[in-house]
C-alpha positions as a printed Julia matrix, in Angstrom:
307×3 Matrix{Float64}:
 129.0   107.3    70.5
 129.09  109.22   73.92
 131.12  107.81   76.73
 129.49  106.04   79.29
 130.03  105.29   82.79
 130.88  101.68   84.08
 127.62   99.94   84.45
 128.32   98.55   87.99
 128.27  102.4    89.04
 125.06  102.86   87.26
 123.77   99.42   89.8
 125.09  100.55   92.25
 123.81  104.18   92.39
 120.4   102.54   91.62
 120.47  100.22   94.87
 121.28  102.82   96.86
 118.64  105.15   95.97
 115.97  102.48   96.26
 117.34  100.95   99.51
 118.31  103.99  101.06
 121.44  102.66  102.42
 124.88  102.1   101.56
 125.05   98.7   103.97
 121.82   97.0   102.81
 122.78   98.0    99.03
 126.03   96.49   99.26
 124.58   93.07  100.71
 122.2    92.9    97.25
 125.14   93.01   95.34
 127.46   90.7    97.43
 129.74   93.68   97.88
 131.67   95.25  100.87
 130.65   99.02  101.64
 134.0   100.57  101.27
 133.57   98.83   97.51
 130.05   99.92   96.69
 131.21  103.4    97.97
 133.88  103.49   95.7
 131.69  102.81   92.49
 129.11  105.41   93.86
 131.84  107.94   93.73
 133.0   107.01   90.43
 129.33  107.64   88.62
 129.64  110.99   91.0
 132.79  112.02   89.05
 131.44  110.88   85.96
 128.9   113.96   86.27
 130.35  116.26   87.96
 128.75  116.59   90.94
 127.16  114.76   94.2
 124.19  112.68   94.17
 123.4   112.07   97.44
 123.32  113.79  100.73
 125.04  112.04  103.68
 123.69  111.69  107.14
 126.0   109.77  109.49
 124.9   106.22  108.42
 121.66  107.22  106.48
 122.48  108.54  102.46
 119.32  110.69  100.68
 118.9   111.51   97.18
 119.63  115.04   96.6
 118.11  116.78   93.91
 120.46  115.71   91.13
 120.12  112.68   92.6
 116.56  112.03   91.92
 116.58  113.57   88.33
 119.32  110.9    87.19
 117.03  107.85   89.09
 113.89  109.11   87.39
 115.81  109.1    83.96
 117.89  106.0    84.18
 116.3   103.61   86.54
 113.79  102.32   84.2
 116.44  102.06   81.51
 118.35   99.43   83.51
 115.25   97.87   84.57
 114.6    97.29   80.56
 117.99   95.96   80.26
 118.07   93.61   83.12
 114.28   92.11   81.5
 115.77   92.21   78.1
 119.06   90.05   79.25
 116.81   87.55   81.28
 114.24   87.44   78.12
 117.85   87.07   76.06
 118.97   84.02   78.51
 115.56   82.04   78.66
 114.62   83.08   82.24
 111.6    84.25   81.7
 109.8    81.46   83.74
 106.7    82.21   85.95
 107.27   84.78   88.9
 105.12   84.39   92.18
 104.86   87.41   94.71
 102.91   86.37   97.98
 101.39   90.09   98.61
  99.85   90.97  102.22
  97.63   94.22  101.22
  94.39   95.72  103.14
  91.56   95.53  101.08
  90.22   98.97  100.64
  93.7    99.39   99.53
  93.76   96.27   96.98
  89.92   97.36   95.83
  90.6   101.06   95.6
  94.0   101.28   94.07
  95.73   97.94   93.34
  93.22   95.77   91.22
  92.33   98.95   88.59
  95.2    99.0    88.31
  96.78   95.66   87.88
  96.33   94.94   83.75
  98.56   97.25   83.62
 101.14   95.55   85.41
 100.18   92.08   83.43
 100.78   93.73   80.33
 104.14   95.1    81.76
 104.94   91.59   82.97
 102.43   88.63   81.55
 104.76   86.42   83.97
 104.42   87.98   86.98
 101.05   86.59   89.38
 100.38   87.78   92.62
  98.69   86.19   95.93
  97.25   88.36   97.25
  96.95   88.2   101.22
  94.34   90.45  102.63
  94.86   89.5   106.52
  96.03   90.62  109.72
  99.49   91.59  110.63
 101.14   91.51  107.27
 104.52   93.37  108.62
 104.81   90.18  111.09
 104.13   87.89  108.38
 107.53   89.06  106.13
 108.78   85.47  105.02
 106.54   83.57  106.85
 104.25   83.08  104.11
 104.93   86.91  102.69
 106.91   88.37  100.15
 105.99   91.96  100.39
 103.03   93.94  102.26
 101.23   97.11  101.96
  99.64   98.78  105.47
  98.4   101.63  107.52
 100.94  102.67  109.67
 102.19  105.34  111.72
 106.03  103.65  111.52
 107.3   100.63  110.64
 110.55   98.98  112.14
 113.31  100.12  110.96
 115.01   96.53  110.55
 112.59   96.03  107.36
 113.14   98.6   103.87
 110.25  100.45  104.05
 108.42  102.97  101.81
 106.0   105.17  102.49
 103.38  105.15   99.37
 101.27  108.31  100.03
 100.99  111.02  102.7
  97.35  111.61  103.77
  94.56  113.38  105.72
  91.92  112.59  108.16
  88.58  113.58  107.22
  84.99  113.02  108.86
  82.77  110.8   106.2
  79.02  110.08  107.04
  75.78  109.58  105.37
  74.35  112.22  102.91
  71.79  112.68  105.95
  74.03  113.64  108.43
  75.1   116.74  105.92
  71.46  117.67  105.12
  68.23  118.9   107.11
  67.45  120.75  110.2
  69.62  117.73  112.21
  72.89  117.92  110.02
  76.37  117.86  111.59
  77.74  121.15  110.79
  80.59  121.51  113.77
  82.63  118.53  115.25
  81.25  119.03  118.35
  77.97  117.35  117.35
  79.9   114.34  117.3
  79.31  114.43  120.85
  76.19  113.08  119.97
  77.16  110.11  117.3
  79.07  106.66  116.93
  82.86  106.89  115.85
  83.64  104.45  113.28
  87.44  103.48  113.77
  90.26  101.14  111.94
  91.58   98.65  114.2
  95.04  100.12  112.3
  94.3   103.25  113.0
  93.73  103.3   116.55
  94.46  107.06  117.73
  93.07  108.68  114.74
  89.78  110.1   116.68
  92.37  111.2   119.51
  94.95  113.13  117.15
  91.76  114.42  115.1
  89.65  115.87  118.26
  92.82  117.68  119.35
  93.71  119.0   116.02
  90.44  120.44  115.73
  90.4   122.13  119.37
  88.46  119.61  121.33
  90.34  117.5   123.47
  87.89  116.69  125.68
  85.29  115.6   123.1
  83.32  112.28  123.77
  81.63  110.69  121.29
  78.53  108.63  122.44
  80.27  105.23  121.45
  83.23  104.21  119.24
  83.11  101.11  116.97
  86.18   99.58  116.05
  86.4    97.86  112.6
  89.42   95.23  110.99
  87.81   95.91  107.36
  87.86   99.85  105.63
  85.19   98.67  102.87
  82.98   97.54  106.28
  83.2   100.84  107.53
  82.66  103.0   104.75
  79.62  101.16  104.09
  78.36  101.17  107.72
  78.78  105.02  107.5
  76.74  105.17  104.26
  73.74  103.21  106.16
  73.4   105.99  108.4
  75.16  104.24  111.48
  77.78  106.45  112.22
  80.8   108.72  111.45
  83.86  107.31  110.0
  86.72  108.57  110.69
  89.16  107.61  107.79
  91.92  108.92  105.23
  90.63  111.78  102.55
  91.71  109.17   99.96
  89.45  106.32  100.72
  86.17  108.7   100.41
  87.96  110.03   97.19
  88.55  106.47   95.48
  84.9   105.06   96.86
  82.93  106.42   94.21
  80.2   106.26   96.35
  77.65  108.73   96.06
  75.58  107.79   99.5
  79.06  109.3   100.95
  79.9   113.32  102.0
  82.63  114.44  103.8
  81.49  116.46  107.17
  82.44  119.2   107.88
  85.14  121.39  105.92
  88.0   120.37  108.17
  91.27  117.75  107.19
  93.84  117.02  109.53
  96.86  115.79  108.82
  97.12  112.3   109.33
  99.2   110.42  111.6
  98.77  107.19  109.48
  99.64  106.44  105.59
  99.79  103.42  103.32
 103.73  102.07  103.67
 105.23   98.89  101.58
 107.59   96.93  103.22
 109.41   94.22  103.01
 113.2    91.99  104.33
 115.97   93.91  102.8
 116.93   90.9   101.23
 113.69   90.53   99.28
 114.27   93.21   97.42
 116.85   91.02   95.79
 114.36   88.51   94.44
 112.38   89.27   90.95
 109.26   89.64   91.51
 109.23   92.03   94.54
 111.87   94.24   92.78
 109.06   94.41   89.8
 106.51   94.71   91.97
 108.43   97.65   94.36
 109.27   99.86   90.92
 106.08   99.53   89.56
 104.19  100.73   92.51
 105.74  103.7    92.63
 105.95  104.37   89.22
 102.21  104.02   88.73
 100.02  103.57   92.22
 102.04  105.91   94.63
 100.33  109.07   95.21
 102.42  111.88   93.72
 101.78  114.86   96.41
  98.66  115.65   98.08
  95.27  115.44   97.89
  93.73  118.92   96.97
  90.57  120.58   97.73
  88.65  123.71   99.2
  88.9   122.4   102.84
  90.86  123.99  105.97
  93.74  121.84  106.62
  94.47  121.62  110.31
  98.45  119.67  111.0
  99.1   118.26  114.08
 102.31  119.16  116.04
């Protein structure tokens, strides 16, 4: 049989890479730094070679780095279930899940058997309010939101990177009337996120039209509201390439061949210390392992990037 390295490195390496920090990774496993360090640098010698790079107090997977997580993570993950299966805990888990719901409609619930099958004793509430970052353990476990950044006392992970597109009615595209250069817009109602406030602001100057006013902008608290208020004809919407991608909805074009990088993308968060509890962990490894965008969204479109 091939020799092995101690397990604890194999942990510990893991909580780094997921946490992103040597401090918070050390208070999961009740250790000091200097002593979570130490077993980081043994599974380094182990291999040959480092696995992370270091930034003052930040540490960042290097490339090695995320070829060994990849390939062992869900190994341990299997082991940890299988000794809780082995030791009777397998008791009913509870996440309490804060989560927009074009996000929860569009991505989450297709894809949630999946996760039951994974873990038939995991259940989620799921939270689809206001404020969810505010709410972290007072009354949620986790959250999903728009965001430019979050606050850097919470672990955070940013699920997708995205891009702004204009989305309106098949009638705005078509006819003698059709919107065929932003500056129509002068002309129409902006639909807007309430968490996505700037978006028109960073899109107009991305596109070369900083002073562009549009006749009215309509601020919305619900994504599935908007999108459907731009398919009535009612306005431009002013939303992530994504969410016209995952609508299905054939009463909806994109205008105009322009994206812009967006200032905004889907993050989870939650306290670094919730990360030690069951069901979050779960919960955190499976959404990237199976809802996380993997790299952009493609397509025939001019891609503008701000800054």
């Amino acid at each position: 049989m091939r020799r092995l390295p101690p397990l604890t490195a194999v942990e510990a390496f893991v909580q780094v890479a997921r946490l992103g920090s040597v401090k918070a990774a050390a208070e999961a496993l009740s250790l000091s730094s200097p002593a979570l360090s130490r077993r980081v640098q043994a599974l380094e010698r182990f291999v040959g070679h480092l696995l992370f790079e270091r930034r003052h107090q930040a540490v960042h997977l290097n490339a090695d780095g995320e070829r060994l997580l990849a390939e062992i993570a869900p190994s341990l993950d299997a082991l940890a279930l299988a000794m809780e299966r082995a030791s009777g805990g397998s008791e009913l888990m509870r996440l309490r899940l804060g989560v927009p719901p074009l996000f929860a409609s569009q991505r989450l619930m297709p894809q949630l058997p999946r996760l039951r099958a994974l873990h038939p004793a995991l259940h989620i509430d799921i939270d689809t309010g206001a404020h969810v970052f505010a709410r972290l353990d007072e009354g949620l476990d986790a959250a999903i939101a728009i965001a430019a950044e979050v606050d850097p006392s919470l672990y955070s992970r940013r699920i997708d990177s995205n891009r702004v597109i204009a989305i309106g009615a098949k009638a705005l595209a078509e006819g003698p009337r059709a919107l065929t250069c932003p500056s129509q817009l002068a002309e129409a109602t902006i639909f807007l996120h309430r968490d996505m406030p700037d978006m028109f602001e960073h899109w107009r100057e991305a596109v070369g039209l900083p002073d562009l006013q549009p006749a009215a902008v309509d601020h919305f608290d619900s994504g599935p509201l908007i999108l459907d208020a731009a398919a009535q004809g009612l306005g431009v919407a002013l939303m992530l390439e994504s969410h016209l991608k995952e609508a299905h909805d054939e009463r909806l074009v994109q205008l105009f061949d322009i994206v812009v990088e967006s200032p905004y993308s889907y993050w989870f968060a939650c306290r670094r210390s919730a990360l030690r509890r069951r069901p979050v962990k779960i919960f955190h490894d499976w959404l990237f392992e199976s809802v996380a965008e993997q790299g952009g969204l493609g397509g025939g479109t001019i891609s503008v990037k701000i800054g």
